[in-house]
N, C-alpha and C positions, 0 to 999 in steps of 0.2 A: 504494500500500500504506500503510494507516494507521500512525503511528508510536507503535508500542505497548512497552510495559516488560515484559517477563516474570519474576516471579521463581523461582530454582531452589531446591529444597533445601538448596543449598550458599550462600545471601545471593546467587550472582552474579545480574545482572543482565542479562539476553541483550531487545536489541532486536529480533533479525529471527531465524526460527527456525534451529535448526543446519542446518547444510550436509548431515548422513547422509540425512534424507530427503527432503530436494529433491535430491540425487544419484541418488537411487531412482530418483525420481519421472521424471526425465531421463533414466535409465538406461534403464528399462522402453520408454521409449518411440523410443530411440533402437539398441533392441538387436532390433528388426523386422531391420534395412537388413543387418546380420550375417547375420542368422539364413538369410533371400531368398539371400545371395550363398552361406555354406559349409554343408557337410554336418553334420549332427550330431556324426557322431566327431569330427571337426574340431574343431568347439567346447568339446566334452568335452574334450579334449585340454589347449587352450588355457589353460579354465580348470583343469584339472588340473596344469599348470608354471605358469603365473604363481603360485599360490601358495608352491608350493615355492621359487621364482625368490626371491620377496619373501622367507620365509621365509632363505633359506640369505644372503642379502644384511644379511638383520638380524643372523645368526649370525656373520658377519665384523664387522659393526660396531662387535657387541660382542665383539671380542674383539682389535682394534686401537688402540692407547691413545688 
């Protein structure tokens, strides 16, 4: 990978691109092997409490000094 400078809006200086969409990108293709092994509602589900999960974890955070 060539070593390239990007610049943002913000002055910062970013060498390699962010992490959000090489996560995607990894994500997409590693979320086949889920999909093969549980049913749908399953998934639904899944992703329906991990956010809440994260969610209510952030809500204790802040609120523990």
């Amino acid at each position: 990978m060539p070593d390239v400078t990007h610049d943002t809006p913000t002055g910062i200086q970013r060498r390699h691109p962010p992490p959000a969409p090489a996560a995607a990108i990894l994500g997409a293709g590693d979320g086949r092997r889920p999909a093969d092994r549980f049913g749908g509602r399953t998934l639904q589900r899944v992703f329906a409490v991990a956010p809440l999960t994260v969610a209510a974890l952030m809500g204790v955070h802040a609120l523990l000094p």
